[in-house]
Backbone as JSON, one array per atom type, in Angstrom:
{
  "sequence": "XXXXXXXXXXXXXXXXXXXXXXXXXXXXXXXXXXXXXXXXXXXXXXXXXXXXXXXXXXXXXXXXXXXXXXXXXXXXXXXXXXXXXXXXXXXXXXXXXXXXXXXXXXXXXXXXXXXXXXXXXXXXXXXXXXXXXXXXXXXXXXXXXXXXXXXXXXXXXXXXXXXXXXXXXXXXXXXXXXXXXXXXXXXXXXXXXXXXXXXXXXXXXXXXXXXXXXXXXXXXXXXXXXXXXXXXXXXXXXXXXXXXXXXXXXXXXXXXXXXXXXX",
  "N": [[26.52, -7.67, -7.19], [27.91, -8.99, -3.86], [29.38, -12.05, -3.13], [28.29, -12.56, -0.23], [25.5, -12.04, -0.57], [25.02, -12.8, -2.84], [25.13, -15.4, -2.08], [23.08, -15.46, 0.03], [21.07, -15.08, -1.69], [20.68, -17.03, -3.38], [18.62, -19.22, -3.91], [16.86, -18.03, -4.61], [18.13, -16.56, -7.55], [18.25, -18.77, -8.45], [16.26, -19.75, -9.77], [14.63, -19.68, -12.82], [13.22, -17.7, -14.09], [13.56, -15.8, -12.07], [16.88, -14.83, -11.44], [19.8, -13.4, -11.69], [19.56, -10.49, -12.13], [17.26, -9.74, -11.48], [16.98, -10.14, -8.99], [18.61, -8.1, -7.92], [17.47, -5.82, -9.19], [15.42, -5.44, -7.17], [16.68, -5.6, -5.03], [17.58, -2.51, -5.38], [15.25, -1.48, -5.09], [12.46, 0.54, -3.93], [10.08, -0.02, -0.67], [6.82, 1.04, -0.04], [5.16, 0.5, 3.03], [2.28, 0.49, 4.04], [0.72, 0.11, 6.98], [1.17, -2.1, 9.81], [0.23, -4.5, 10.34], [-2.0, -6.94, 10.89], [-1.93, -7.9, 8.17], [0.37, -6.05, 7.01], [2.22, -7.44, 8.44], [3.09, -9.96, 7.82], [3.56, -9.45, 5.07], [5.66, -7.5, 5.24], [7.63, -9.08, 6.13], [8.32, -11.29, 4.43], [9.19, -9.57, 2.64], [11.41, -7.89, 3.37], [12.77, -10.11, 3.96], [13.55, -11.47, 1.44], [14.43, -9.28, -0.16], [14.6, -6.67, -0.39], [15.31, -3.62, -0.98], [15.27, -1.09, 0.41], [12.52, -0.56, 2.51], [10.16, 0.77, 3.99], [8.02, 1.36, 6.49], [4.84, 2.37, 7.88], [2.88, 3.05, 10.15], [0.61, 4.37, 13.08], [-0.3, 3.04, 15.37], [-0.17, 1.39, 18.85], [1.67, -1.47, 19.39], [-0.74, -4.18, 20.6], [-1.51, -6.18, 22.76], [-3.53, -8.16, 22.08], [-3.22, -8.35, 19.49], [-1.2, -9.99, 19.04], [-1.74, -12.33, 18.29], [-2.15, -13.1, 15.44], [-0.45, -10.76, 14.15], [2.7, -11.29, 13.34], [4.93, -9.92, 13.04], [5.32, -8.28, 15.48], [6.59, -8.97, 19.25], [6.63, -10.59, 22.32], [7.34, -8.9, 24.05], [7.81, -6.2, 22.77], [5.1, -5.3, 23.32], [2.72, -2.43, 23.62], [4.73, -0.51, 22.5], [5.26, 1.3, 19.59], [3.69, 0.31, 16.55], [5.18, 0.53, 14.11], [7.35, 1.12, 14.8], [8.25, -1.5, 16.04], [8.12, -3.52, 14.0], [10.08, -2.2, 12.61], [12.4, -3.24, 14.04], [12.16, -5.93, 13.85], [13.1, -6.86, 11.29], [15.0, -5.84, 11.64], [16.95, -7.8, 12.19], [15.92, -9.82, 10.55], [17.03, -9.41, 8.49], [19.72, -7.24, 8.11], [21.25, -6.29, 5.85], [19.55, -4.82, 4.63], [17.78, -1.31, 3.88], [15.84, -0.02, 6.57], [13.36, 1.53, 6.83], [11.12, 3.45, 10.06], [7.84, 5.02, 9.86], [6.28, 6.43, 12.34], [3.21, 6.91, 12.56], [-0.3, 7.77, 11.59], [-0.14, 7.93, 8.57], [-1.17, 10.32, 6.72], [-2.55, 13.3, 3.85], [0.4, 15.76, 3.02], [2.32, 14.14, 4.04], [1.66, 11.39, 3.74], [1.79, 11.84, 0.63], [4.33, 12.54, -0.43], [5.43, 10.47, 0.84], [4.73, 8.21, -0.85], [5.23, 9.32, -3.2], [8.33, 8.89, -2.81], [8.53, 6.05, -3.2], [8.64, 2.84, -5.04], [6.52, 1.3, -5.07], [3.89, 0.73, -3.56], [2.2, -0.68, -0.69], [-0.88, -1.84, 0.6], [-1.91, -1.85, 3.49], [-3.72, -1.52, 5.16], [-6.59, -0.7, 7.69], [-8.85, 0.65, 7.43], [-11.23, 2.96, 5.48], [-10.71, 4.77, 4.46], [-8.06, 5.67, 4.93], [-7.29, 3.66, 2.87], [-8.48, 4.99, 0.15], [-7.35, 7.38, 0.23], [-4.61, 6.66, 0.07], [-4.82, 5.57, -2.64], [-5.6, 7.25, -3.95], [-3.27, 9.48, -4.07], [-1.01, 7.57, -5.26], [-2.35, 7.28, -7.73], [-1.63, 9.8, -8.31], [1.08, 9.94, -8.6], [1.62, 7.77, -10.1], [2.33, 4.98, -8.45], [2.76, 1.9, -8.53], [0.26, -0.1, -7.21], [-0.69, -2.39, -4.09], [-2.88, -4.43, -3.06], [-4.83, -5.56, 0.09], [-7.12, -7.11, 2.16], [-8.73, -8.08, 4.82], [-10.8, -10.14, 6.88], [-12.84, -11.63, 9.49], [-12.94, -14.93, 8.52], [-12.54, -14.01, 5.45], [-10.96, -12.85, 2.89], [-9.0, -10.83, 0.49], [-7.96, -9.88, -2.38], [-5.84, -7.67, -4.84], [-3.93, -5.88, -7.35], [-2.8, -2.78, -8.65], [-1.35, -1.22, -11.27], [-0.24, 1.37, -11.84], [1.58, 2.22, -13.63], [0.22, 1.75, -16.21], [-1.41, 2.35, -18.68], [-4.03, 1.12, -18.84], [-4.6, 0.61, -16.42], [-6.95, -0.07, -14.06], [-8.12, 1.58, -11.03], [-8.2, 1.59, -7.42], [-10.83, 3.03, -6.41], [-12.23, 2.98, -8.72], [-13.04, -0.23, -8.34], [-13.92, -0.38, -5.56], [-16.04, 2.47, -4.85], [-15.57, 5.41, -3.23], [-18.04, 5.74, -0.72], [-19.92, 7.63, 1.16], [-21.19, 6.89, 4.66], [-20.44, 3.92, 4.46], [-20.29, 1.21, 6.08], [-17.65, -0.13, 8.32], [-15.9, -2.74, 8.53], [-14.44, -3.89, 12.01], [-11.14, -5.5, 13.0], [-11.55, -6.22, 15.81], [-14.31, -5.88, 16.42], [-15.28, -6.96, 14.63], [-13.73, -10.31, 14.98], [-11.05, -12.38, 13.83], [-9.53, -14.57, 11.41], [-6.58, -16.1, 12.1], [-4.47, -17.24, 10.4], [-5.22, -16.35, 8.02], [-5.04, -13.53, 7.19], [-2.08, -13.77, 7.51], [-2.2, -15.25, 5.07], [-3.0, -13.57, 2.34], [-1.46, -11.5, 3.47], [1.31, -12.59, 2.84], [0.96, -12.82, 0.04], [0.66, -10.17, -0.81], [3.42, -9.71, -0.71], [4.39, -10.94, -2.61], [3.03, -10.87, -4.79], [4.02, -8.01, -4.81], [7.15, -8.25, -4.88], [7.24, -9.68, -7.69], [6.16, -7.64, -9.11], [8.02, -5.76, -8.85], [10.14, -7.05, -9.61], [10.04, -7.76, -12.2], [8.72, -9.88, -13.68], [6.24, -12.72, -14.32], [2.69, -12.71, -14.06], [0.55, -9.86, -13.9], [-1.67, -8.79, -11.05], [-3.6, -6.7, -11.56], [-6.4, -5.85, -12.56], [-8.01, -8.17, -11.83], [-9.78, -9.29, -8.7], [-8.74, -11.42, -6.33], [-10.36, -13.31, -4.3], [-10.48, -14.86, -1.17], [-12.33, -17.75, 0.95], [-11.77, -18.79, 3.74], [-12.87, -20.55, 5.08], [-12.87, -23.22, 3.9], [-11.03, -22.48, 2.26], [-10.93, -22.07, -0.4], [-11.17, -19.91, -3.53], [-11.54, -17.48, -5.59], [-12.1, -15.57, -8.48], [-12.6, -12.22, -9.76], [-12.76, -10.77, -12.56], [-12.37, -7.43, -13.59], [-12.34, -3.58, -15.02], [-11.55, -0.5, -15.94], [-13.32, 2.02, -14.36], [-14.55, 4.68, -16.5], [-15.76, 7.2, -15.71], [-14.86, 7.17, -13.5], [-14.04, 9.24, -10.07], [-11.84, 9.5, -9.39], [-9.54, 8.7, -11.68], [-10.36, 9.17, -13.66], [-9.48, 10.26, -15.53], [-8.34, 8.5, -17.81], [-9.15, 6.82, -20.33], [-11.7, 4.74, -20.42], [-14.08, 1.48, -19.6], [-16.38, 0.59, -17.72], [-17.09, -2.22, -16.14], [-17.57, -5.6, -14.75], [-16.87, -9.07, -13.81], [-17.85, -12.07, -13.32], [-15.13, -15.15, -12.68], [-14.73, -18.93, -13.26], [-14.56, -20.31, -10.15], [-11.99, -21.12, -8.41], [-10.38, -23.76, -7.12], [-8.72, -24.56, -3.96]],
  "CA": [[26.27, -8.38, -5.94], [29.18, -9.7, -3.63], [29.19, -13.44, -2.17], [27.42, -12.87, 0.92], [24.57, -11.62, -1.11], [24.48, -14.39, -3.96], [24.78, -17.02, -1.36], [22.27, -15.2, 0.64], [19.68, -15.42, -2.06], [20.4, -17.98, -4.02], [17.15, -19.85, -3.74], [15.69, -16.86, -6.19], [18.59, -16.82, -8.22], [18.38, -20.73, -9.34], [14.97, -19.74, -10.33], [14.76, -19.38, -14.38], [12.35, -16.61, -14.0], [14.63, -14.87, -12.06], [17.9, -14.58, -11.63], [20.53, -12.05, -11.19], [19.41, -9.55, -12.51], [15.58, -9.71, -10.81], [16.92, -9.84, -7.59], [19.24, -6.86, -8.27], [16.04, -5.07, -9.24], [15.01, -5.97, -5.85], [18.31, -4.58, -3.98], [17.24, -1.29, -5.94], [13.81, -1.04, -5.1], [11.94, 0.56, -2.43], [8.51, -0.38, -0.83], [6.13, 1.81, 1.08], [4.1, -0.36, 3.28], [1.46, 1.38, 5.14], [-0.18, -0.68, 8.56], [2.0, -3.05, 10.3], [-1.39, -5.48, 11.47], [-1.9, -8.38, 9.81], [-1.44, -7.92, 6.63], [1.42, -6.13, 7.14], [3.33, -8.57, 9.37], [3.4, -11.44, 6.73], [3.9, -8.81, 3.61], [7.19, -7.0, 5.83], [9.1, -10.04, 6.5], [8.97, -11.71, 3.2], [9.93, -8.16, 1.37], [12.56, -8.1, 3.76], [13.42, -12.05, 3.5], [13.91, -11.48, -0.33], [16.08, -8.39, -0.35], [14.43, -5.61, -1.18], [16.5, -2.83, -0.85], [14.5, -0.26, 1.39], [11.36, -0.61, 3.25], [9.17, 2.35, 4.49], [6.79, 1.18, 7.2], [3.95, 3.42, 8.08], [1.8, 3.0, 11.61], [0.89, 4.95, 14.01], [-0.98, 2.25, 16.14], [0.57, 0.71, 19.35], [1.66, -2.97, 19.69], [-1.29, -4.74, 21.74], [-1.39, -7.94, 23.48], [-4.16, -9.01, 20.86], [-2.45, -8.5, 17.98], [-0.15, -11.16, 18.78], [-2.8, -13.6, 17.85], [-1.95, -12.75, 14.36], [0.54, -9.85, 13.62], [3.53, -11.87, 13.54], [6.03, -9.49, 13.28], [5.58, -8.41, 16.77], [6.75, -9.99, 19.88], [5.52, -10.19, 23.57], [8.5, -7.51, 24.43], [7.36, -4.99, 21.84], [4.06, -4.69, 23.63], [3.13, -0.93, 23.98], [5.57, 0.15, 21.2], [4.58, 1.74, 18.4], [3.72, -0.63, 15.53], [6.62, 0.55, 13.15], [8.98, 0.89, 15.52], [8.03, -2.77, 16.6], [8.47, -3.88, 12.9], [11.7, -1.81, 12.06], [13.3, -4.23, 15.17], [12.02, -7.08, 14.01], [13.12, -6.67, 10.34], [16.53, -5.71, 11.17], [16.97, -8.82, 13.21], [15.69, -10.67, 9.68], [17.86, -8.93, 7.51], [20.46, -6.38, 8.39], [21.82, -5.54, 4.73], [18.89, -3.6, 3.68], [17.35, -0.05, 4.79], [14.15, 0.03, 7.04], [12.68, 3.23, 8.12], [9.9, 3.66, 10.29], [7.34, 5.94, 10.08], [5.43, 6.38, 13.52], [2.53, 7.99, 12.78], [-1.01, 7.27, 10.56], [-0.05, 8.48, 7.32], [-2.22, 11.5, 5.17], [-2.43, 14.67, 3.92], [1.57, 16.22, 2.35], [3.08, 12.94, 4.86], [1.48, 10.42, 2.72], [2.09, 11.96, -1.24], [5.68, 12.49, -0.14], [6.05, 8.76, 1.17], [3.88, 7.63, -2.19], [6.56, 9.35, -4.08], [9.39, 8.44, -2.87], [8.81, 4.62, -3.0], [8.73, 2.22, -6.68], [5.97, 0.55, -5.04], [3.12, 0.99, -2.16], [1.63, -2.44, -0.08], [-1.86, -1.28, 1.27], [-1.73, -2.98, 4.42], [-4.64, -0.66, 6.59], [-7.51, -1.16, 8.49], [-10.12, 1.25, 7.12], [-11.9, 3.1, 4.2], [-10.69, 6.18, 4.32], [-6.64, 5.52, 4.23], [-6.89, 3.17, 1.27], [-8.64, 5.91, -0.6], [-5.97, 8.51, 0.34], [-3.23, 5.98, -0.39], [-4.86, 5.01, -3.76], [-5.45, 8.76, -5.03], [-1.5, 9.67, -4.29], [-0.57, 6.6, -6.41], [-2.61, 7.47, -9.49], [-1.22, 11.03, -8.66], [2.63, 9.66, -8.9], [2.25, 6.26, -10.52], [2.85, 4.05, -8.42], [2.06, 0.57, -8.28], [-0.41, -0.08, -5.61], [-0.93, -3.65, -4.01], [-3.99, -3.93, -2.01], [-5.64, -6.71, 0.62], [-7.71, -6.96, 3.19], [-8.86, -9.56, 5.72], [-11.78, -9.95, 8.05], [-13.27, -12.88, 10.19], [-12.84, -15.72, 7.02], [-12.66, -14.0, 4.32], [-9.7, -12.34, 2.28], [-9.26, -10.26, -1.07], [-6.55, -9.45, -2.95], [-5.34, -7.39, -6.21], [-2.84, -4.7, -7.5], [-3.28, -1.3, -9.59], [-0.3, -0.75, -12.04], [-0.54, 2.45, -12.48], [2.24, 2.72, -14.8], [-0.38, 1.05, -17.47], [-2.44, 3.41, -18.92], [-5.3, 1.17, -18.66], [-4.82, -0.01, -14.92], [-8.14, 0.79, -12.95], [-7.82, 1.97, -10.01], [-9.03, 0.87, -6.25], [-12.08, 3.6, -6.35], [-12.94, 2.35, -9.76], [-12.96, -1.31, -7.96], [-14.84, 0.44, -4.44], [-16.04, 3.43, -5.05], [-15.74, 6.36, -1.87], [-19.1, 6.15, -0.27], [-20.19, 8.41, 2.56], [-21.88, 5.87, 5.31], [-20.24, 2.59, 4.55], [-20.15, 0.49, 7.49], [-16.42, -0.31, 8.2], [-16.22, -3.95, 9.84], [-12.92, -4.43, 12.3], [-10.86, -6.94, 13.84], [-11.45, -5.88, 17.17], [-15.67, -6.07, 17.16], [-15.82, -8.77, 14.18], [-12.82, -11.02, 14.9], [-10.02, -12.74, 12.27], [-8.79, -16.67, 11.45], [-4.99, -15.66, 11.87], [-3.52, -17.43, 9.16], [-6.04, -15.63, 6.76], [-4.1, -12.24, 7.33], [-0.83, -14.25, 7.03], [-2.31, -15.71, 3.99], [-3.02, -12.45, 2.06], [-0.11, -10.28, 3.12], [2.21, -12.92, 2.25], [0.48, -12.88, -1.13], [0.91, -9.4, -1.4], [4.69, -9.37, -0.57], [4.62, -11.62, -3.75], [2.53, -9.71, -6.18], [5.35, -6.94, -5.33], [8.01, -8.81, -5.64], [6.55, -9.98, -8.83], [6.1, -6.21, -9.63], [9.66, -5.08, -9.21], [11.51, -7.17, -10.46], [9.17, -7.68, -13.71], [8.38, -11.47, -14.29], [5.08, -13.27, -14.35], [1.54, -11.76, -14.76], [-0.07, -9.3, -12.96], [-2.98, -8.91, -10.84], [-4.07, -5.95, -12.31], [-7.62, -6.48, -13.44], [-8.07, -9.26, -11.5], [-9.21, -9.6, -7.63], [-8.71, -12.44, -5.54], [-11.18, -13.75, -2.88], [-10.32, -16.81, -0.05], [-13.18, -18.38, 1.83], [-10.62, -19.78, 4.62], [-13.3, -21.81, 6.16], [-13.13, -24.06, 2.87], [-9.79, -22.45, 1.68], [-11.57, -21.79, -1.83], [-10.46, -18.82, -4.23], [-13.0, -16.87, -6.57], [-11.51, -14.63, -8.89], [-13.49, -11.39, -10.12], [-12.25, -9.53, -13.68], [-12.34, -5.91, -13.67], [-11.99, -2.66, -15.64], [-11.25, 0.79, -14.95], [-14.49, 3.09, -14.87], [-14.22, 5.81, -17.5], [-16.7, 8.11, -14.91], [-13.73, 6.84, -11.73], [-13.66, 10.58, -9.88], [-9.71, 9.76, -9.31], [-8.92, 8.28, -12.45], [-11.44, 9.53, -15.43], [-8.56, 11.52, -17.01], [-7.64, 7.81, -18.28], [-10.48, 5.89, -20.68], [-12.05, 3.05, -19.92], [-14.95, 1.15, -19.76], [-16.64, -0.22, -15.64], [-16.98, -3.84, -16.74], [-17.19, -6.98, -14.08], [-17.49, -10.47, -14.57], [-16.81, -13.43, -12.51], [-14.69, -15.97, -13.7], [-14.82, -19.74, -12.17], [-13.8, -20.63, -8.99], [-10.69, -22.2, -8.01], [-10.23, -24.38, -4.99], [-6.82, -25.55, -3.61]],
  "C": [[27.54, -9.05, -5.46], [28.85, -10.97, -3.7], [28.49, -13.53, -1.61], [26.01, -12.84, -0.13], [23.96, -12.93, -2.29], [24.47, -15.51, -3.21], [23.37, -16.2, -0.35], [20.94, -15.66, -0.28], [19.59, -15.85, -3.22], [19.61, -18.89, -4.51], [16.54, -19.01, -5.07], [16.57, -16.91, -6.96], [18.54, -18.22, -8.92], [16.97, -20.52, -10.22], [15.18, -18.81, -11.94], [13.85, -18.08, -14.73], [13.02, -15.25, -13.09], [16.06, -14.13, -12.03], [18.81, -13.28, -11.15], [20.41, -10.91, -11.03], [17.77, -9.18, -11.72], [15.94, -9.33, -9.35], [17.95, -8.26, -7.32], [18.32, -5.6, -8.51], [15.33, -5.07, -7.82], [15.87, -4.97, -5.03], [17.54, -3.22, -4.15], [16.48, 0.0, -5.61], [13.72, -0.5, -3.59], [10.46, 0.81, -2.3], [8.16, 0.37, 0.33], [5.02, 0.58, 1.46], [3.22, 0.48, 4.37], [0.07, 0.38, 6.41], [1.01, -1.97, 8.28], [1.21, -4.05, 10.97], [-0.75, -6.95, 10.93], [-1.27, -8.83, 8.73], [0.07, -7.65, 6.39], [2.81, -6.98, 7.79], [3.96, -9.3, 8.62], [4.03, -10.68, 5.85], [5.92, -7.88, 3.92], [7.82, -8.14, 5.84], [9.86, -10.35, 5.51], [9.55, -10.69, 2.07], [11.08, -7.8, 2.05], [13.58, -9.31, 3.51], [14.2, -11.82, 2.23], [14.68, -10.7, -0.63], [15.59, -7.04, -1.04], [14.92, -3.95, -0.69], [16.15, -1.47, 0.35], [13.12, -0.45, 1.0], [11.25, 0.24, 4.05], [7.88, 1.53, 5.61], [6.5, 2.5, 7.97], [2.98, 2.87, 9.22], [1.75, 3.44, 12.63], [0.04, 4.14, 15.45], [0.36, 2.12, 17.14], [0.5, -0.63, 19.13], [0.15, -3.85, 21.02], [-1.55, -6.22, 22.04], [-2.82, -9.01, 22.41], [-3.66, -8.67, 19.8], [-1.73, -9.72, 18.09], [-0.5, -12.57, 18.24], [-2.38, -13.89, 15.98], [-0.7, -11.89, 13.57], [1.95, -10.45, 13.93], [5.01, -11.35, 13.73], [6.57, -9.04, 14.73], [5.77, -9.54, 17.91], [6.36, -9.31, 21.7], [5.86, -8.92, 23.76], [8.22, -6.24, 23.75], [6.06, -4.63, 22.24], [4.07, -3.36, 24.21], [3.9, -0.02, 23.09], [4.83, 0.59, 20.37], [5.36, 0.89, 17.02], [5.17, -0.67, 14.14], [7.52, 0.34, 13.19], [9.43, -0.77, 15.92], [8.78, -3.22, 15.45], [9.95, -3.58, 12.38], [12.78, -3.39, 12.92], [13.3, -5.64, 14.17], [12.5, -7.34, 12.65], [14.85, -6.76, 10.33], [17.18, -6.65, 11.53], [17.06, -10.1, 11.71], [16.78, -10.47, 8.58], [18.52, -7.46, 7.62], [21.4, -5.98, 7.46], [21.01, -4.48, 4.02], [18.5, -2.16, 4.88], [16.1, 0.34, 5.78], [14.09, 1.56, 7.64], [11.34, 3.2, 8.31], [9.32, 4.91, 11.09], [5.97, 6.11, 11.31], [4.37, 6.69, 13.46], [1.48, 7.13, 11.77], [-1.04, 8.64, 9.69], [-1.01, 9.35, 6.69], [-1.82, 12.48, 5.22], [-0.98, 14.52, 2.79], [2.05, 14.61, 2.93], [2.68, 11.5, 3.26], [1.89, 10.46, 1.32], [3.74, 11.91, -0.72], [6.78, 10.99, -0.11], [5.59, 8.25, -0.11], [5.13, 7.77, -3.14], [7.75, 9.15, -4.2], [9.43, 6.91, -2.98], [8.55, 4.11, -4.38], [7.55, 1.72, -6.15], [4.81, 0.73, -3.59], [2.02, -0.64, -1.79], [0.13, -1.26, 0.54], [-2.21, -2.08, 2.48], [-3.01, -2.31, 5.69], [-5.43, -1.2, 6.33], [-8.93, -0.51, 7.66], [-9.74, 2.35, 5.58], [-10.73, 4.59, 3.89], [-8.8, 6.61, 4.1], [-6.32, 4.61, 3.25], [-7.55, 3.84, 0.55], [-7.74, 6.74, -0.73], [-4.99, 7.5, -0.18], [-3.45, 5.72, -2.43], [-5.15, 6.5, -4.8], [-3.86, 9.54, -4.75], [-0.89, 8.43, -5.08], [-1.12, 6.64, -7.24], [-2.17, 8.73, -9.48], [0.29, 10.54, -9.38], [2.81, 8.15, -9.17], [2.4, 5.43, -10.01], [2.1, 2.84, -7.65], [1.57, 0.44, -6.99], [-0.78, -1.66, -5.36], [-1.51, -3.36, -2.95], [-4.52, -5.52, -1.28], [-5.93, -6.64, 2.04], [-8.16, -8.49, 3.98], [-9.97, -9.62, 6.4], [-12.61, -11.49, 8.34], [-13.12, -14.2, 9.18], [-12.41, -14.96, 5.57], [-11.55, -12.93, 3.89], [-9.76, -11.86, 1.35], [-7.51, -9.61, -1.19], [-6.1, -9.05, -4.45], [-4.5, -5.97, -6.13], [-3.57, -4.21, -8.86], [-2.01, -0.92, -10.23], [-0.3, 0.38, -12.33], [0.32, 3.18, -13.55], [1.49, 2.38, -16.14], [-1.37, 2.26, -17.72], [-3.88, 2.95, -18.75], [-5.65, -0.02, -17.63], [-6.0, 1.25, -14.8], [-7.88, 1.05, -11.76], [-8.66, 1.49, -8.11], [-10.6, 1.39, -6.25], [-12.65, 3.08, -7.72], [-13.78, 0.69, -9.17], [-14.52, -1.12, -6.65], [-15.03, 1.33, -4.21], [-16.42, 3.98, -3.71], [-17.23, 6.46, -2.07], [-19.13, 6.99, 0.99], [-20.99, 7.16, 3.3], [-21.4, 4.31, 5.43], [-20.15, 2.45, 5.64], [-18.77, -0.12, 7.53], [-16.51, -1.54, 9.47], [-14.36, -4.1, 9.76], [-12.72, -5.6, 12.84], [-11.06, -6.83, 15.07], [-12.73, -5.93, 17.68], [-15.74, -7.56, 16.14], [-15.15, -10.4, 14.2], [-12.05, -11.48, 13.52], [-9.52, -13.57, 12.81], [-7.34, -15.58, 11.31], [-4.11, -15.74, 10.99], [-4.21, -16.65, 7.86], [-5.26, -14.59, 6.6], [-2.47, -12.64, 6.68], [-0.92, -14.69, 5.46], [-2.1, -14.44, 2.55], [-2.08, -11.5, 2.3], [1.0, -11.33, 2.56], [2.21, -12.85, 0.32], [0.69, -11.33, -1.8], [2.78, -8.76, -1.25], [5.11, -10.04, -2.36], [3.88, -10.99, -4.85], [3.53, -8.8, -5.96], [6.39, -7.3, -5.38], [8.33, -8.77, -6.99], [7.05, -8.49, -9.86], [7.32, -5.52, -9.95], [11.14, -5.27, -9.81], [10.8, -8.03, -12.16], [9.64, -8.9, -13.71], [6.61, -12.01, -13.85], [4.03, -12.17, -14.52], [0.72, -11.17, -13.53], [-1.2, -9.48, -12.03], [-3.99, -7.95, -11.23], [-5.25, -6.05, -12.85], [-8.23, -7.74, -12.75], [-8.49, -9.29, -9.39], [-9.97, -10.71, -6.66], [-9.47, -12.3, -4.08], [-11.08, -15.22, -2.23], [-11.45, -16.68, 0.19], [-11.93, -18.8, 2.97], [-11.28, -20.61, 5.46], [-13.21, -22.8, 5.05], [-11.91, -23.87, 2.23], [-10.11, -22.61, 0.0], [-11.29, -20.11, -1.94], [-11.62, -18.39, -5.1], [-11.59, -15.66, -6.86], [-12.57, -13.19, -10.12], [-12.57, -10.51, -10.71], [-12.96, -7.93, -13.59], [-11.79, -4.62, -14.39], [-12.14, -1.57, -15.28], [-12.82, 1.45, -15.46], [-14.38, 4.29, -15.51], [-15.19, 7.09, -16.87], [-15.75, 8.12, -13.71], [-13.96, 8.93, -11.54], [-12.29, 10.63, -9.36], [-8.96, 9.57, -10.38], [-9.56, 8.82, -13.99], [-10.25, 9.99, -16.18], [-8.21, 10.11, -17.98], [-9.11, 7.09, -19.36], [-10.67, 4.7, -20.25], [-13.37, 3.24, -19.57], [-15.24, 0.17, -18.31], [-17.31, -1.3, -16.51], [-16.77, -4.41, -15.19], [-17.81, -7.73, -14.3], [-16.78, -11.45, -13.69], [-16.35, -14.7, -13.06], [-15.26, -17.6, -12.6], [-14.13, -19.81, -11.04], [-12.78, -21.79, -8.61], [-10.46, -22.31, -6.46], [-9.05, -24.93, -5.04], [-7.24, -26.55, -2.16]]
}
């Protein structure tokens, strides 16, 4: 690391947990983030803020004048843009030593395993059922760590899938692909704003966390806000040894709720 760089992110360096060498792991790394909404807004900045060495954003949405209520990365001027392209701007603006590329488009199919594999790390930052399934069966195909959270009118969730562990479970182990679910958005059921901010910033920090290896996972573990009360519930979990994405791995479908923690 030169100067600019150690005085740049010094703040994490002073920290005994990480240090030189963590944030260097960081430089290194690169994160696929797929939806630039909510979630993503908060989870892009601070993985930019921190220094992580290339960032992959994935959205093929435009910028719209309600998003701004929430999606922070955009700005009035970017209305109409396409969400990535919005984000790349606003990213390079935050930090102009690392790599951003954005991918215009909603991710599946060859597009998605391709992006899966080329990144150390994937943010699950979408809207609906059917691209965090696809995102979460190309990361138990190629390993890689998946960090997942969602948002909707109050309420928040949040956990990650190691998949380098042999006995990480996986998201379909967690919510298994139904045909029929009812998929509730922000656009018929509304969303508290900082809730979104709350949760992607949380998952810029579980990958953080993740890449440059210190503290304890979430793995097994996922996190629920209330944000009208700002109360936490945390629900243990194990991989299902029947999963139809993951069976090749053993394990035993186990949950159990632990107590609830309020801040």
């Amino acid at each position: 690391m030169d100067d600019h760089a150690l005085l740049r992110y010094s703040r994490h360096i002073l920290l005994n947990e990480f240090g030189v060498e963590a944030q260097q792991r960081l430089g290194r790394s690169h994160a696929l983030v797929v939806g630039a909404g909510g979630l993503g807004s908060a989870a892009l900045m601070y993985l930019a803020s921190a220094g992580v060495g290339r960032i992959s954003i994935a959205d093929g949405d435009v910028v719209d004048l309600t998003n701004l209520q929430r999606q922070i990365v955009h700005r009035e001027d970017t209305v109409g843009m396409n969400k990535a392209l919005s984000a790349q701007r606003q990213l390079r603006a935050i930090n102009s030593t690392i790599l951003i590329d954005a991918i215009g488009e909603r991710i599946a199919g060859k597009t998605l395993e391709v992006a899966v594999r080329s990144a150390d790390i994937v943010l699950d930052c979408s809207d609906n059922f059917a691209t965090r399934h696809a995102i979460n069966r190309a990361c138990v195909k190629y390993r890689r760590p998946l960090v997942s959270g969602a948002g909707i009118r109050f309420d928040g969730q949040l956990t990650s899938f190691d998949f380098r562990r042999v006995d990480s479970p996986c998201y379909h182990c967690l919510f298994p692909d139904q045909l029929g679910v009812e998929e509730e958005r922000c656009a018929a059921m509304g969303v508290f704003a900082p809730l979104v901010g709350i949760i992607g910033t949380m998952q810029a920090a579980e990958a953080i966390r993740l890449l440059s290896d210190f503290g304890e996972s979430l793995t097994g573990r996922l996190l629920m806000l209330d944000a009208r009360s700002l109360s936490w519930q945390t629900v243990k979990f194990r991989r299902d040894a029947h999963c139809a994405v993951c069976a090749q791995r053993a394990g035993t479908a186990v949950t159990e709720t632990s107590d609830e923690i309020t801040t």
